[in-house]
N, C-alpha and C positions, 0 to 999 in steps of 0.2 A: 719428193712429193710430186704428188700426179695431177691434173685434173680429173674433179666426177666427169665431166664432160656438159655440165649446167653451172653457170655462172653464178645464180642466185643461190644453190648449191653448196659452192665454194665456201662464198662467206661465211657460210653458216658451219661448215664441217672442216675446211681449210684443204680439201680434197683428199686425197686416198695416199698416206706416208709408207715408205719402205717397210713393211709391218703388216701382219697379218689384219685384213679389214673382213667383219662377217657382217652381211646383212640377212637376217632371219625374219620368217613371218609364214602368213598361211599362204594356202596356194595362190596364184592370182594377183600378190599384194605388191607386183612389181618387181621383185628381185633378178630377175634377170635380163627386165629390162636396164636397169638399173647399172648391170655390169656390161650390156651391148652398148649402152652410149657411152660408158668409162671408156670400152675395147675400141670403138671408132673413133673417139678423141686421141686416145695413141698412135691409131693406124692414121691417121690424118697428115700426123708428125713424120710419115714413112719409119716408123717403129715398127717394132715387132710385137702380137700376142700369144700367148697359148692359151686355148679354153676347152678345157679339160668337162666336159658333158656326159655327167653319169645318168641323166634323168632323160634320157631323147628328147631335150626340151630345145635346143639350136634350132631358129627355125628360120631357114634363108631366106623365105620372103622377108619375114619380121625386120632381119638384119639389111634388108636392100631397102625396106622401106623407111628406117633409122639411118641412112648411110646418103640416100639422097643418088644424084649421080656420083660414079667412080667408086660403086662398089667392087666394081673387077679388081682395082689394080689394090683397095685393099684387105678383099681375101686374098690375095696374094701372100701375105705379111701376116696372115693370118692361120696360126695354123688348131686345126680342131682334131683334139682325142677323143674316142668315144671309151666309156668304161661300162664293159657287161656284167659285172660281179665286185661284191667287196672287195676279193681277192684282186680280179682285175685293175681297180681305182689305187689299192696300197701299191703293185705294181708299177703303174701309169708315174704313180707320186714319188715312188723311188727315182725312177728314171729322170724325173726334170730337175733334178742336183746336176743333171749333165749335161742338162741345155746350157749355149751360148748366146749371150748376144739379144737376150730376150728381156722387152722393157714391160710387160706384164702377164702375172698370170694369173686364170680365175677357174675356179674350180664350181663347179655349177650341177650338184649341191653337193656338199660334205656329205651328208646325213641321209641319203635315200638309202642304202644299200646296208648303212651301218646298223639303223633301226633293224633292219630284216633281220642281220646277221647277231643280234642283240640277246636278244632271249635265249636261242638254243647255246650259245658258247657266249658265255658272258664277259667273262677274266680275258679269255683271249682277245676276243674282237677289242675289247677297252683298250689294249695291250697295242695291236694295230693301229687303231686309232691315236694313239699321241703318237706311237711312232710318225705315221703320218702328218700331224702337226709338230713335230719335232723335224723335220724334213722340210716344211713347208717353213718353219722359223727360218732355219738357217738359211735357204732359198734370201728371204728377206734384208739377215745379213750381209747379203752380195752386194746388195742395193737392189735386188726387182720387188717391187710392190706383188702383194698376193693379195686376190679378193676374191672369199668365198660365200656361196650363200648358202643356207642353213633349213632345214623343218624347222615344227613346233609338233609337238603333240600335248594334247588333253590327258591330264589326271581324272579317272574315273570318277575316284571320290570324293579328290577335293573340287573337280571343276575346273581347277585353273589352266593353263598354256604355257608348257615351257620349252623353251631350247630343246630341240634333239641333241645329246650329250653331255647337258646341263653344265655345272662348273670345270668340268673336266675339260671341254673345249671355250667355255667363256673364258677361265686364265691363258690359255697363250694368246686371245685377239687383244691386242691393241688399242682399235675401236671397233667395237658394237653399236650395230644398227640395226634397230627393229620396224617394220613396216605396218601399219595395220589399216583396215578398208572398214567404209562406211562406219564414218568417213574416212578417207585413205589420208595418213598421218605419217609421216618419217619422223622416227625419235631414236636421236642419239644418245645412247645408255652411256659410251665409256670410249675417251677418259673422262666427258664431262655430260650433264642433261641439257639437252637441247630439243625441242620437235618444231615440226611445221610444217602445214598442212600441202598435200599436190593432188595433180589428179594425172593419169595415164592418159599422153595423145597420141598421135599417127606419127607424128615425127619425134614423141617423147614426152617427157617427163616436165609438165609443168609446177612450179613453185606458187603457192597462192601466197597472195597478202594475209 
């Protein structure tokens, strides 16, 4: 078990287990701040991360402005993938079965690249995709925590907002976390229900009463 890297946090989720963790939502709704303060609460520790950024969404200030001073010494311990392609992410995700010595990794997000690659080859890509959370289980069973975050997209007809990958990627996470704004809400779907209300600051993630 890991620290989220917020206190108020913890109690509420018991922080982030050896075990695939998804926090899913619309754009905006915090999710990758959400895994920057998990990543510097480990780096703190002189641990190791890997953050695997398919979205170009790592953004150094962001990260120096969460980090406080001695952000140098921990990008150090820090190390960042970039992935250009679906193909390039299933790649990337084979490859960290061969990392050592690394106490988390976060994939940021699952599902940009999968959605594109979705519609024209359907069976395939679905086929890559577990592969790639079948790789990311076993990761888990070493003992490294994995924390991914996730789209949604909108159903046409019916309206509603679902998981990019739907059940297919909700069975292997653990626990699921869903984010939503206005008002900005964290609710944990699984293993149990749980929400409670924050808001996004300069230094992070506040927990409201």
């Amino acid at each position: 078990m890991i620290s989220s890297g917020i206190a108020e946090l913890n109690a509420i989720i018991d922080g982030y287990g050896k075990e695939i963790t998804m926090i899913y939502g619309a754009p905006a709704t915090g999710k990758t701040t959400l895994c920057l303060i998990a990543a510097i609460d480990i780096l703190n520790k002189n641990k190791k991360v890997v953050f695997l950024d398919t979205e170009n969404g790592f953004s150094i200030e962001r990260f120096m402005q969460l980090c406080g001073t001695g952000y140098l010494l921990m990008l150090d311990r820090l190390l960042i993938l970039k992935a250009s392609s679906f193909e390039d992410q299933c790649n990337k995700i084979d490859n960290l079965i061969n990392f050592v010595n690394i106490d988390l990794i976060i994939i940021d997000s699952l599902g940009f690249y999968y959605r594109k690659e979705l519609k024209p080859n359907h069976t395939e890509t679905n086929k890559k995709m577990d592969r790639q959370l079948r790789i990311l289980t076993e990761i888990t069973r070493r003992g490294v925590p994995v924390l991914v975050t996730n789209q949604v997209s909108t159903n046409p007809e019916e309206g509603d907002t679902r998981l990019v990958g739907g059940m297919m990627v909700k069975n292997w996470c653990k626990k699921l976390i869903r984010l939503e704004k206005d008002p900005r809400v964290f609710i944990l779907e699984k293993p149990e229900e749980k929400k409670v209300r924050f808001d996004i600051a300069e230094r992070g993630i506040k927990i409201l009463a």
